[in-house]
VONUMAR-934619 format. One record per residue (C-alpha): residue in three letters; residue number from 0; x, y, z negated. Coordinates in Angstrom, 1 decimal, decimal comma, padded with zeros to 4 digits. Layout:
N
  code  pos       u       v       w
   ALA  NUM       X       Y       Z
...
***
This chain:
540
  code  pos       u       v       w
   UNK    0   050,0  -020,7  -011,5
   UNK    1   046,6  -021,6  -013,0
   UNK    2   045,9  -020,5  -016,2
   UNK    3   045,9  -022,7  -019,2
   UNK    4   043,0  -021,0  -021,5
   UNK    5   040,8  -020,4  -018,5
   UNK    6   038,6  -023,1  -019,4
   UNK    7   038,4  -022,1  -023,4
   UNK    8   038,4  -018,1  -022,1
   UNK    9   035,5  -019,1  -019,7
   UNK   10   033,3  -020,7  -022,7
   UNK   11   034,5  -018,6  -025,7
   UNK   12   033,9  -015,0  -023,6
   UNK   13   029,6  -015,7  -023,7
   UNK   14   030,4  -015,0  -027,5
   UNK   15   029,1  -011,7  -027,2
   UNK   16   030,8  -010,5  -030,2
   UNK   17   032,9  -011,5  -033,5
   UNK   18   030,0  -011,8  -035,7
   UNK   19   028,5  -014,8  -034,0
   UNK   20   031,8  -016,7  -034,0
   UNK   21   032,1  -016,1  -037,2
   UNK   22   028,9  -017,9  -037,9
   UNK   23   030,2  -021,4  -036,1
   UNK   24   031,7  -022,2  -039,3
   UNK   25   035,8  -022,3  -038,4
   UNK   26   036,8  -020,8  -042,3
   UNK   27   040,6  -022,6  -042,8
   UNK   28   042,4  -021,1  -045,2
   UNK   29   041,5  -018,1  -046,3
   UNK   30   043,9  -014,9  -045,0
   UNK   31   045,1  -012,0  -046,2
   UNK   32   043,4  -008,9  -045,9
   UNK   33   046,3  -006,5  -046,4
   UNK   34   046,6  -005,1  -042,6
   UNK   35   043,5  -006,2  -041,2
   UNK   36   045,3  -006,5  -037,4
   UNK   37   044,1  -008,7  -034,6
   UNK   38   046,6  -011,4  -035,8
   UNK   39   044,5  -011,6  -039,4
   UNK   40   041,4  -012,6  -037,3
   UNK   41   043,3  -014,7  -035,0
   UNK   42   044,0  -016,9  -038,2
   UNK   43   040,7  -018,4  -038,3
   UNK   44   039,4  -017,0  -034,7
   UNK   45   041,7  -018,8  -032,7
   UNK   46   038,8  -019,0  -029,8
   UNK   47   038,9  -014,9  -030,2
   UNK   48   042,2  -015,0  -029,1
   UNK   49   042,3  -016,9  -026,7
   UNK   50   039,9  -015,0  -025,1
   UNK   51   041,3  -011,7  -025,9
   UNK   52   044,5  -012,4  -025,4
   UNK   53   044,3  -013,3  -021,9
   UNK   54   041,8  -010,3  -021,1
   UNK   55   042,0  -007,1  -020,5
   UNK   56   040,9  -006,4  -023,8
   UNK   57   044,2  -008,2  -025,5
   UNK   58   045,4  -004,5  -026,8
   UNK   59   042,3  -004,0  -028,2
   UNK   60   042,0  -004,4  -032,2
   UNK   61   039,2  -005,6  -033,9
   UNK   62   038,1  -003,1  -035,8
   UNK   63   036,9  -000,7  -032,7
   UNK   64   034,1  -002,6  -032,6
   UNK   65   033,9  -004,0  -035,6
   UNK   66   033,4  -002,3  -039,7
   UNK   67   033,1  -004,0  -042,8
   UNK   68   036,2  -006,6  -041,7
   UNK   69   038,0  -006,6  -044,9
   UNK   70   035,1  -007,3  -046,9
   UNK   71   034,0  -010,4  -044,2
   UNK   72   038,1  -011,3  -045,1
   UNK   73   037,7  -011,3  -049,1
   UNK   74   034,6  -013,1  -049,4
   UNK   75   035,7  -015,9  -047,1
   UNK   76   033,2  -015,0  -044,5
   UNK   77   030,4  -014,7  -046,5
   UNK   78   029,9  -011,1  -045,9
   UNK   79   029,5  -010,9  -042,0
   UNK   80   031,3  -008,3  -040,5
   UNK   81   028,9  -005,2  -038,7
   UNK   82   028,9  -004,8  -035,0
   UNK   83   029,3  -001,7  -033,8
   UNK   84   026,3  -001,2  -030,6
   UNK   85   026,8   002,8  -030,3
   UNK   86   027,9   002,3  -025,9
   UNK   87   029,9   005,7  -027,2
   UNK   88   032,6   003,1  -028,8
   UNK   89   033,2   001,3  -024,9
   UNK   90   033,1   005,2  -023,8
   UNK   91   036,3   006,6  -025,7
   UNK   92   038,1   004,0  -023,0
   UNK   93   035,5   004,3  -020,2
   UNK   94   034,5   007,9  -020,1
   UNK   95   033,9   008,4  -016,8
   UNK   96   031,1   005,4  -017,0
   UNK   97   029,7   006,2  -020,3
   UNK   98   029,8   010,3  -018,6
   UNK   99   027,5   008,9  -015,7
   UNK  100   025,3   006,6  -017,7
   UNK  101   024,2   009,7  -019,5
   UNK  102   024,1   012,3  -017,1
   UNK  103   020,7   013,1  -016,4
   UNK  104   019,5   013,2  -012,6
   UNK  105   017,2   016,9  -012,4
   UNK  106   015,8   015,3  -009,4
   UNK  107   014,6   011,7  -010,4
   UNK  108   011,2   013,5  -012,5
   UNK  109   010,1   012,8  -015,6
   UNK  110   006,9   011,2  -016,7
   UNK  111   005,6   010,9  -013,0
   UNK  112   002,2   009,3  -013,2
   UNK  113   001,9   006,9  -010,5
   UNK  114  -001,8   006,6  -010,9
   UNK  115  -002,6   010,1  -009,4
   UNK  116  -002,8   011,3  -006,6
   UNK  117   000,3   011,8  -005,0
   UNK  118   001,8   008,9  -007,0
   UNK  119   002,8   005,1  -006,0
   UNK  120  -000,6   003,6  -007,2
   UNK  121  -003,2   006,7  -006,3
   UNK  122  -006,3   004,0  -007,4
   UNK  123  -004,4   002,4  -010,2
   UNK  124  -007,2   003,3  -013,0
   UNK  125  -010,1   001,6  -010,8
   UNK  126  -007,6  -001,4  -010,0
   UNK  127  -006,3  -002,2  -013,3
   UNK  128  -009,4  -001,5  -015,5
   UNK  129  -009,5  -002,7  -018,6
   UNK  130  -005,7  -003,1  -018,8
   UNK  131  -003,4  -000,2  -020,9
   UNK  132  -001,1   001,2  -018,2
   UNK  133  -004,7   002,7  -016,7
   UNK  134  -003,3   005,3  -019,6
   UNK  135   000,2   006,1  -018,4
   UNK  136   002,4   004,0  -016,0
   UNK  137   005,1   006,5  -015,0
   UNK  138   007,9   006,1  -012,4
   UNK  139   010,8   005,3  -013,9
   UNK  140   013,9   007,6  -014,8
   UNK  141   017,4   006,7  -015,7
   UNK  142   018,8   004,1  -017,8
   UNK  143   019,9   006,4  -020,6
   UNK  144   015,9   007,0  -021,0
   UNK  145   015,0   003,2  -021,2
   UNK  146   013,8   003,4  -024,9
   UNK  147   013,1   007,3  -025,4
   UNK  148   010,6   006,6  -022,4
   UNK  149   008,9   003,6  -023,2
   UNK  150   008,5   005,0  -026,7
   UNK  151   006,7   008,0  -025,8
   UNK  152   004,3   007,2  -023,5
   UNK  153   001,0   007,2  -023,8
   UNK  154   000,3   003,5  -024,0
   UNK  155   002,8   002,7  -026,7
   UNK  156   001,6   002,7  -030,5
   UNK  157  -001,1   005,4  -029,4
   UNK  158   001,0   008,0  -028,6
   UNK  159   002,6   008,3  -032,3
   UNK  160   006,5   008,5  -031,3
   UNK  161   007,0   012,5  -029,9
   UNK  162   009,7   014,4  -028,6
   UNK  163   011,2   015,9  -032,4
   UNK  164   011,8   019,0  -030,2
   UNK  165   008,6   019,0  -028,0
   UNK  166   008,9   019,3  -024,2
   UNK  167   012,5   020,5  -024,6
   UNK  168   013,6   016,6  -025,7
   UNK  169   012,8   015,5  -022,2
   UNK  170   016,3   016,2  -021,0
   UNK  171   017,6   015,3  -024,5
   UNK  172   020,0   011,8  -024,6
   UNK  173   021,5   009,7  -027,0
   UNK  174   020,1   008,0  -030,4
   UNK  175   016,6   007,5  -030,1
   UNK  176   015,5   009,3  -033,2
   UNK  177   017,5   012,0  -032,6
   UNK  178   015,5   012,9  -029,8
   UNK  179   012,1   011,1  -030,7
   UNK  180   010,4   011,7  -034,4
   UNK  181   007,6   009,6  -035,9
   UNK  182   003,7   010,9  -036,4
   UNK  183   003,2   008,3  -039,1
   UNK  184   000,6   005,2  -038,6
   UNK  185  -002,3   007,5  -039,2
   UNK  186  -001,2   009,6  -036,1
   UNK  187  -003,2   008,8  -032,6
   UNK  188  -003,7   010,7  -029,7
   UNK  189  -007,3   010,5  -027,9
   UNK  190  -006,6   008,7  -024,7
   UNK  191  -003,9   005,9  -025,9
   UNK  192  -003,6   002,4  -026,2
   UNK  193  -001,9   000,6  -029,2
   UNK  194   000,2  -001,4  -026,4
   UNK  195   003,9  -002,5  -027,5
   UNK  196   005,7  -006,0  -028,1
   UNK  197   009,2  -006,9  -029,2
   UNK  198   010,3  -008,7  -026,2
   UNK  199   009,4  -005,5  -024,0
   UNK  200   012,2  -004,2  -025,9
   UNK  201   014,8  -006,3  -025,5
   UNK  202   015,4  -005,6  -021,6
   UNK  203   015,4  -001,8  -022,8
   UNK  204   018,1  -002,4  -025,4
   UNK  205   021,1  -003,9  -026,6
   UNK  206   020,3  -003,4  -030,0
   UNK  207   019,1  -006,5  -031,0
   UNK  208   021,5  -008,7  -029,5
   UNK  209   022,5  -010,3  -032,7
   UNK  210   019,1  -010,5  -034,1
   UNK  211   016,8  -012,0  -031,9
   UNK  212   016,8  -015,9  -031,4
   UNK  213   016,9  -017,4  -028,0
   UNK  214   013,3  -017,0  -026,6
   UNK  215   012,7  -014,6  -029,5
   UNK  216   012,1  -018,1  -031,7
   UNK  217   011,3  -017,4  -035,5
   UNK  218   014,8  -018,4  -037,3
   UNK  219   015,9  -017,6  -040,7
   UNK  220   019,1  -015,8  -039,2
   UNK  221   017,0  -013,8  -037,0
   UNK  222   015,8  -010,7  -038,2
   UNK  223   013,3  -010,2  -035,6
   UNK  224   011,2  -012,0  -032,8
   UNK  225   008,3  -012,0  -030,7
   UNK  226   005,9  -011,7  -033,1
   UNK  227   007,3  -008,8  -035,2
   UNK  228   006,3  -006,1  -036,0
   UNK  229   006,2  -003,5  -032,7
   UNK  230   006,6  -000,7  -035,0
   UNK  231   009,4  -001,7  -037,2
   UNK  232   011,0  -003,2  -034,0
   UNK  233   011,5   000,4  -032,7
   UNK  234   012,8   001,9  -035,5
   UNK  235   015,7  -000,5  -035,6
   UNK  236   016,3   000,6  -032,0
   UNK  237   018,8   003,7  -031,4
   UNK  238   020,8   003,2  -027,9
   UNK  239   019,8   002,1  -024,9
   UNK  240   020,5  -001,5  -023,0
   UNK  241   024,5  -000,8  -023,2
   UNK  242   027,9  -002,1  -022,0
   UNK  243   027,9  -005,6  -023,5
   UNK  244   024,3  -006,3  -021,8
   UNK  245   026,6  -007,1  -018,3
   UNK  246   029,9  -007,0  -020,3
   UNK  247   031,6  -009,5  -022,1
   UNK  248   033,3  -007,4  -025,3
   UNK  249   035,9  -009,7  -025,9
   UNK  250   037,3  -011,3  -022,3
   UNK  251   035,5  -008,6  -020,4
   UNK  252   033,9  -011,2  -018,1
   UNK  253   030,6  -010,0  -016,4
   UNK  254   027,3  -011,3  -018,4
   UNK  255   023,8  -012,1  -019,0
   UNK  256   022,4  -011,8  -021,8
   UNK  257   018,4  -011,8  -021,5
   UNK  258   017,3  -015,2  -022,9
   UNK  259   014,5  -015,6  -020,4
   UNK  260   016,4  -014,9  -017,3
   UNK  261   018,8  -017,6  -018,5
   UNK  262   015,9  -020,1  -018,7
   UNK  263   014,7  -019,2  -015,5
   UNK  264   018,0  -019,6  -013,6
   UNK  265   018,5  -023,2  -015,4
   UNK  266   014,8  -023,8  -014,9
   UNK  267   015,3  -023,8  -010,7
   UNK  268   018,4  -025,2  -010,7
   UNK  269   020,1  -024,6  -007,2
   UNK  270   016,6  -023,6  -005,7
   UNK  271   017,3  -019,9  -007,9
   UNK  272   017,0  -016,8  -005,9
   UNK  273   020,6  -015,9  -006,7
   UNK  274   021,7  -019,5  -005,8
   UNK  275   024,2  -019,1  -002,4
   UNK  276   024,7  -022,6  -000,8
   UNK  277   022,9  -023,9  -003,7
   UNK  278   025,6  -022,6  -006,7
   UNK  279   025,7  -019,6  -008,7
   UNK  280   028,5  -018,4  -010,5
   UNK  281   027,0  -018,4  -014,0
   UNK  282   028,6  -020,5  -017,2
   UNK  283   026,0  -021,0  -019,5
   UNK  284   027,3  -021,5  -023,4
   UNK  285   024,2  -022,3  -025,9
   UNK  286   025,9  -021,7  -029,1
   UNK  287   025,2  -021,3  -033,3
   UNK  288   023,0  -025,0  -032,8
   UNK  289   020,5  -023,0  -029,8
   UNK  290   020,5  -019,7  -031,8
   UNK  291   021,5  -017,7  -028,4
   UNK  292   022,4  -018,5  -025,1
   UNK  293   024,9  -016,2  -022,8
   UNK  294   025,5  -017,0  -019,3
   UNK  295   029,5  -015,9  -018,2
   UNK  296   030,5  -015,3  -014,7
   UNK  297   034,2  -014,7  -013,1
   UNK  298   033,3  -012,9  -010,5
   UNK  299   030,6  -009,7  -010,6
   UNK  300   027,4  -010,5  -009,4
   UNK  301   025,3  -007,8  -010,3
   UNK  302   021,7  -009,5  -008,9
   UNK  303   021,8  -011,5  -011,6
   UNK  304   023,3  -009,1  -014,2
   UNK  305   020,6  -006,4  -012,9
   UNK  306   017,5  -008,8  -013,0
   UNK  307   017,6  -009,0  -017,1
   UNK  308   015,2  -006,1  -016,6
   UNK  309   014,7  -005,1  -012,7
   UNK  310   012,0  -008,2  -012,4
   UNK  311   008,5  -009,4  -012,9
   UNK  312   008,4  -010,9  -016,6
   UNK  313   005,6  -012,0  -018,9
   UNK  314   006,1  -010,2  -022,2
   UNK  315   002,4  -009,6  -023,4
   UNK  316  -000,1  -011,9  -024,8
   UNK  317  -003,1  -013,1  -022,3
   UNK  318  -005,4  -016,1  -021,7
   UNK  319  -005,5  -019,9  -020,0
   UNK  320  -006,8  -020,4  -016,9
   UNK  321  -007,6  -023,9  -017,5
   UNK  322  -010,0  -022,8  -020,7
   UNK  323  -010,2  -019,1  -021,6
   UNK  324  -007,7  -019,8  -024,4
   UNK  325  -006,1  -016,8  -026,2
   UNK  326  -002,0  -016,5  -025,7
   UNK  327  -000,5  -015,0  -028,7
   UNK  328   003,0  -014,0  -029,4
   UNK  329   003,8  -017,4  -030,8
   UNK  330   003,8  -019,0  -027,6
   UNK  331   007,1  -018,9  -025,5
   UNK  332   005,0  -018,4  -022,5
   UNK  333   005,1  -014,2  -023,7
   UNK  334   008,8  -014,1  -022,8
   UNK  335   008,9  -015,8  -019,4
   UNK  336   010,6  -015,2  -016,0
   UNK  337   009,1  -016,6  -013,0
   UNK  338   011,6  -015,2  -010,7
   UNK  339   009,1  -015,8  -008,0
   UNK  340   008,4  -013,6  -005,1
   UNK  341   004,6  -012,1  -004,2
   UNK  342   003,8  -015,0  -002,2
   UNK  343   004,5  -017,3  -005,2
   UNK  344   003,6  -015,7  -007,9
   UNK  345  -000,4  -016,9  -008,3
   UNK  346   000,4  -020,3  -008,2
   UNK  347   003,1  -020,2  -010,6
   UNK  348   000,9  -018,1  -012,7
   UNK  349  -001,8  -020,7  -012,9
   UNK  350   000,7  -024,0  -013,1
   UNK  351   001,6  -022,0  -016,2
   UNK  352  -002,0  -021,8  -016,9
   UNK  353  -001,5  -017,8  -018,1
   UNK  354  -003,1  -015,0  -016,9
   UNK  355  -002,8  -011,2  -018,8
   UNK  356  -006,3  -009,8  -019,2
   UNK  357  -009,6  -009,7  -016,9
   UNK  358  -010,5  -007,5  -015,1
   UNK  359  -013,2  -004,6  -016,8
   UNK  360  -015,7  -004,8  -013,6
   UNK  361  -015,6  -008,3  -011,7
   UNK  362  -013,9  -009,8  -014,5
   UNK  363  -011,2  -011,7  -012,2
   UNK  364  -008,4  -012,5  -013,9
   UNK  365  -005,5  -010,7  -012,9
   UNK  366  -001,9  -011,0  -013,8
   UNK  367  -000,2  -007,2  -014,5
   UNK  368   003,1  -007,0  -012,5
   UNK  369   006,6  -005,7  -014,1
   UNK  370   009,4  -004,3  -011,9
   UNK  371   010,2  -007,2  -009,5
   UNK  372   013,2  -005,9  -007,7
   UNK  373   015,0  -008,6  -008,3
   UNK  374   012,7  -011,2  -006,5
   UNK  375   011,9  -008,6  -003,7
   UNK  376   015,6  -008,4  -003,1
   UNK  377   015,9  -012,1  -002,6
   UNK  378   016,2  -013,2   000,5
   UNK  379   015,9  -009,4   002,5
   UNK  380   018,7  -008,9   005,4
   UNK  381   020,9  -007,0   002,8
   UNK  382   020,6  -010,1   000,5
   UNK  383   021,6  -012,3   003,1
   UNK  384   024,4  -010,0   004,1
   UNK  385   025,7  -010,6   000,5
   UNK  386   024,8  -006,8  -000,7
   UNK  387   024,5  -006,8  -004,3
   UNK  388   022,9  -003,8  -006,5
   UNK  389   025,4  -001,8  -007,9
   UNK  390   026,9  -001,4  -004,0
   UNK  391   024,0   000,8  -003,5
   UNK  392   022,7   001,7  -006,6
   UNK  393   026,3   002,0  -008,9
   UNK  394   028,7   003,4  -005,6
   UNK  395   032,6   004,3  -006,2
   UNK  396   033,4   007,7  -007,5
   UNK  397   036,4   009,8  -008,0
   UNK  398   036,6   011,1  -011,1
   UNK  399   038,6   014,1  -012,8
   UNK  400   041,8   012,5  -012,8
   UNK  401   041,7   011,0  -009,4
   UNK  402   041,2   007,5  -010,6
   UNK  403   038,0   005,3  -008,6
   UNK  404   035,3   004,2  -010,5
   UNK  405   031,4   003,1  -010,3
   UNK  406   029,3   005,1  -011,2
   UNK  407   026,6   004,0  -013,9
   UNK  408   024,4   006,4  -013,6
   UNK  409   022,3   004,1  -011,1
   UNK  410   021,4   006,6  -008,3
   UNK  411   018,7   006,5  -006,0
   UNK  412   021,1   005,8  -002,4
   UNK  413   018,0   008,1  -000,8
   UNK  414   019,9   011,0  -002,7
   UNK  415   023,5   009,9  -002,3
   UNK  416   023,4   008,0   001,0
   UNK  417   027,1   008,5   002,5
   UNK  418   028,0   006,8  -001,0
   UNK  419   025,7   004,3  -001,1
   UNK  420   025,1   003,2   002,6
   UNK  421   027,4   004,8   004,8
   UNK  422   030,4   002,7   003,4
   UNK  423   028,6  -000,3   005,6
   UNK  424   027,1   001,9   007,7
   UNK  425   029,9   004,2   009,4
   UNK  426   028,7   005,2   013,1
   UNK  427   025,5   005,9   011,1
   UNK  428   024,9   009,6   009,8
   UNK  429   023,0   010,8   006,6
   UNK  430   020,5   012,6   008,4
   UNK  431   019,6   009,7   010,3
   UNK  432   020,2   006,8   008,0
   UNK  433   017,8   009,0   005,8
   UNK  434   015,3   009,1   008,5
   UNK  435   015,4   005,2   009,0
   UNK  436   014,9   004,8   005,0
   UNK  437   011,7   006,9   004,7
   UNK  438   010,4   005,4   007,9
   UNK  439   010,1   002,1   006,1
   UNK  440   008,9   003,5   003,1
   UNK  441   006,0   005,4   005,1
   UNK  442   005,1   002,1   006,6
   UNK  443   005,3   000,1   003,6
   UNK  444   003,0   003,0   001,5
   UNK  445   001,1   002,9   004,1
   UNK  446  -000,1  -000,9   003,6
   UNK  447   000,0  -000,2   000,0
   UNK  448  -002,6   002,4   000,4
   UNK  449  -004,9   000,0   002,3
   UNK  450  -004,6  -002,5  -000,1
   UNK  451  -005,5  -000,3  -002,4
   UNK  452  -008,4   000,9  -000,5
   UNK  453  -010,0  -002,6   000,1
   UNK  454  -009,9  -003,9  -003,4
   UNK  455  -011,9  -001,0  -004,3
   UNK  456  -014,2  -002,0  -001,8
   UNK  457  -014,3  -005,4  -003,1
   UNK  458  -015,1  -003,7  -006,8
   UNK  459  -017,8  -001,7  -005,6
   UNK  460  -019,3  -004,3  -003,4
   UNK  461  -019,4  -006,6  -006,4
   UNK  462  -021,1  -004,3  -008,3
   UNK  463  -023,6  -003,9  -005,7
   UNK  464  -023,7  -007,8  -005,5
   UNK  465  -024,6  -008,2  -008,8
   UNK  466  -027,1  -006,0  -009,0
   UNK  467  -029,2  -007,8  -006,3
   UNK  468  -028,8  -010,9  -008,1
   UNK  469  -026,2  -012,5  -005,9
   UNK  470  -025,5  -015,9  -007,5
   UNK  471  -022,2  -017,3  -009,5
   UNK  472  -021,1  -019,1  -007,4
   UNK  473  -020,6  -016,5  -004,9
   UNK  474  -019,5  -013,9  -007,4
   UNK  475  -016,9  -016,4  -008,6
   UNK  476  -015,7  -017,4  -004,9
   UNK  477  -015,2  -012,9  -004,7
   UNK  478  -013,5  -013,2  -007,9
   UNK  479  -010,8  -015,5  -006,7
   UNK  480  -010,1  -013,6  -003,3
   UNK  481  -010,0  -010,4  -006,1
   UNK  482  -007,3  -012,7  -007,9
   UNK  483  -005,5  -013,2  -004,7
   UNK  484  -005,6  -009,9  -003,3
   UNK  485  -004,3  -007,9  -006,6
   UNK  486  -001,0  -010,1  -006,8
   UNK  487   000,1  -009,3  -003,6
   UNK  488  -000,9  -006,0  -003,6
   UNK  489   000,7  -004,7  -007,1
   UNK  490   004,0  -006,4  -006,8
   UNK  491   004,7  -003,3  -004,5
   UNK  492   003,3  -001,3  -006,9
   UNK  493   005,4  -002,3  -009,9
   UNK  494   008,5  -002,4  -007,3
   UNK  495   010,3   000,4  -007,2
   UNK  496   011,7   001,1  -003,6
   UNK  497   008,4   001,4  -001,8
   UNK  498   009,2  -001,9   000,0
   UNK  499   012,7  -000,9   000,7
   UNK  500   014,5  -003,8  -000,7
   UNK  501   012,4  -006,2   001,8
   UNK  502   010,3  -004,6   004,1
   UNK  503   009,4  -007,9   005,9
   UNK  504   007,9  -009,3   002,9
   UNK  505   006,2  -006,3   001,9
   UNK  506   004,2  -005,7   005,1
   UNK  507   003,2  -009,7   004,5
   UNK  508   002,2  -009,6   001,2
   UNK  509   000,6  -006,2   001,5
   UNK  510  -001,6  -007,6   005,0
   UNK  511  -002,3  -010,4   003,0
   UNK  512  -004,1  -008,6   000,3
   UNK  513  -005,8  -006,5   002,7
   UNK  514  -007,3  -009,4   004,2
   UNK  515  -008,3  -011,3   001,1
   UNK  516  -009,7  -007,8  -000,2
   UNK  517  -012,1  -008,0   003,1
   UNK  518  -013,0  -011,5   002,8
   UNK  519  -014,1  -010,7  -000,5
   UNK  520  -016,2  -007,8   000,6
   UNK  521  -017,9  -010,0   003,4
   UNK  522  -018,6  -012,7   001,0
   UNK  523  -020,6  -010,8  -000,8
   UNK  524  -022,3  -008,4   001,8
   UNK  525  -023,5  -011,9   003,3
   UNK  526  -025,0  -012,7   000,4
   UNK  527  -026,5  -009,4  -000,3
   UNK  528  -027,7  -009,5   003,3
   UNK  529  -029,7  -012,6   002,4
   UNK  530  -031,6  -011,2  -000,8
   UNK  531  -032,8  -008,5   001,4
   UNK  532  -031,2  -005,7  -000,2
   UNK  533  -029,0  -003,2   000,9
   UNK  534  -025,3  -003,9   001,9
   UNK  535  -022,1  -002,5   001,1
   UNK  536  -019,9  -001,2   003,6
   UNK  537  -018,8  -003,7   005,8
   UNK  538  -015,2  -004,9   006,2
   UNK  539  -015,4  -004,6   010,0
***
């Protein structure tokens, strides 16, 4: 028997939560404020319950999630109600979830520097000169650290939010400033940038959800957007992204909520990377006349739901390639998804005509790389197998009382492999499904490390280029095959499975920058060659 408030549930669920209903306008007669139950909502939220009541959520009243409800009643909804955003309130039902979201993993590390050494991007300082994460770029940790850790590294603010209780806060969760205390504006640390933007923060929490315009517009209803004030931005910030980023509050449909993802996915139409047979499960409702936009899906599809964060995104300002042109925060382009892959990514780039900063020695203009699962993913063998994230990355659990669940801690499957891959991979042990997992990550780092290794090349010969008095036009030919090689090179970088998610395309992408790297070096060594002075090294 179908169900006759599907269609209503479907559109009324991307809500997100009462306080934006309330602001469509429906005020009949005013109720009575005596009990405050569901049923004193329902008389002038009738799209509430038809949601609710047909959810799993239907026992649910509304003050759980909701204060200040009586007050909204008696002043005819001119006093909005407050939201509740503490993940603790979805965890008094959901405790083994809200237990594993904050559990910390001893083994994941914390602030681990890739551009050392032993780190992802050994010759990350040489490669991104001139750019801020040259002052940290750590790997990351778990999700309840998304704002504690972006807060206190080096790069943010100049190093001005600290640990309140020094190196002991590193294994410290819950409300940011609880753990993190503020220096003051006078406070910087030698060796930091003043690096930090408000749309950054929106993929690290859920804070904001009812603030922030679609796009991070300016509106008179929205209290903050891209151009606000970093500072003041983070001290309205206390949780981490939480449940109602991938959970629908009221119908408890999976979500999206991350405006620019939403504008990618309607941007490629059925062309989208999370697109099967040309269709996506996603219901997109723009509501409050294009104040915010949520996307609603029936059935979990966690590519989509994990790629409001695990992708490449423009949040920072930069410059046209068509004219030099400063970006500023005004311009949509700083809150843009391309959802392209390495291969596509420099063209899209420069049909957008936006590039992020130049490079401190050749000057090529370089575009800094995000976290691109997402579009890494897209299109691998477990893709096309229909694997989605939280199979590997969220496996079941048995918890305390014998009842299933996923876990939300978001593991690494290299430390939990019989729950994460042996479930498709029974005849396979861990030992040896381990094995075959660093083997491709040893390949993969290995072609990163080239990379790596022939753009500096390209660096140094350029320096050596211009100091013989190579022309422009050759130094600009080198600068383009520096453009080229750096995209596909740091889009394994910023990724964060070593090429695991799609080996195939990493060893293309990676060969390809190796190669541009040396036809770069060549280039110029020719040219050198013919002023008589001394080459480089050659890329033979």
């Amino acid at each position: 028997m179908s169900n006759p408030f599907a269609p209503r549930r479907a559109l009324w669920s991307a809500a997100g939560s009462l306080s934006l209903v309330l602001a469509l306008g429906f005020q009949p007669a005013k109720p009575k404020a005596a009990s405050l139950g569901k049923e004193t909502c329902y008389q002038c939220h009738d799209q509430i319950q038809t949601m609710k009541e047909g959810s799993k959520h239907a026992r649910l009243a509304c003050t759980v999630c909701h204060d200040g409800l009586a007050k909204h009643v008696d002043s005819s909804g001119e006093v909005k109600p407050v939201t509740k955003m503490d993940p603790a309130i979805c965890g008094s039902c959901h405790k083994d979830q809200y237990q594993s979201f904050f559990k910390v993993n001893f083994e994941g590390g914390a602030r681990k520097e890739k551009g050392i050494p032993a780190g992802r991007s050994p010759m990350q300082d040489k490669l991104l000169a001139g750019h801020g994460f040259t002052f940290e770029h750590n790997e990351p940790r778990g999700h309840a650290f998304m704002v504690i850790d972006q807060f206190a590294v080096d790069r943010f603010q100049g190093g001005r939010f600290q640990f309140r209780h020094g190196w002991k806060g590193v294994t410290e969760v819950g409300k940011t400033w609880d753990v993190l205390e503020d220096k003051g504006p006078q406070f910087k640390l030698p060796e930091t940038a003043m690096a930090a933007n408000p749309t950054c923060m929106q993929c690290k929490t859920s804070d904001h959800i009812l603030k922030w315009k679609f796009l991070g517009e300016k509106d008179a209803k929205a209290r903050w957007d891209r151009t606000s004030s970093p500072v003041e931005v983070a001290k309205d910030t206390h949780y981490p992204v939480g449940c109602i980023q991938c959970h629908d509050p009221h119908g408890t449909n999976p979500r999206i909520v991350r405006d620019a993802l939403i504008q990618a996915i309607g941007r490629e139409g059925d062309k989208n990377i999370f697109a099967k047979d040309g269709k996506t499960d996603l219901k997109v409702v723009d509501f409050r006349e294009g104040f915010r936009k949520i996307g609603v899906m029936q059935k979990t599809d966690s590519r989509m739901m994990c790629a409001q964060c695990h992708v490449e995104y423009n949040c920072n300002t930069g410059s046209q390639w068509s004219d030099g042109k400063k970006v500023g925060y005004d311009d949509p382009r700083t809150n843009h998804f391309p959802l392209k892959n390495a291969k596509q990514l420099l063209a899209h780039y420069k049909k957008l005509d936006f590039y992020d900063f130049k490079h401190a020695v050749t000057g090529a203009r370089l575009i800094k790389m995000q976290h691109p699962e997402a579009e890494a993913f897209a299109g691998s063998a477990h893709d096309r197998a229909g694997v989605q994230c939280h199979q590997c990355h969220m496996p079941k659990q048995k918890g305390k009382d014998g009842k299933i669940f996923s876990t939300h801690g978001v593991i690494r499957p290299l430390a939990e492999v019989k729950a994460s891959c042996l479930g498709c991979h029974p005849k396979d042990g861990v030992d040896a499904k381990k094995y075959e997992i660093e083997t491709i990550r040893n390949y993969v780092k290995g072609k990163m490390r080239k990379s790596e290794y022939w753009i500096g090349r390209l660096i140094d010969t350029y320096v050596v280029a211009r100091r013989a008095g190579v022309g422009e036009d050759v130094l600009a030919k080198a600068r383009e095959k520096h453009e080229e090689a750096h995209v596909l090179w740091e889009f394994w970088t910023a990724e964060n499975s070593d090429g695991f998610h799609n080996p195939e395309l990493a060893r293309e992408t990676l060969t390809g920058a190796i190669k541009a790297a040396k036809d770069g070096v060549d280039l110029l060594n020719q040219a050198i060659d013919a002023k008589g002075a001394a080459p480089a090294v050659s890329a033979k």
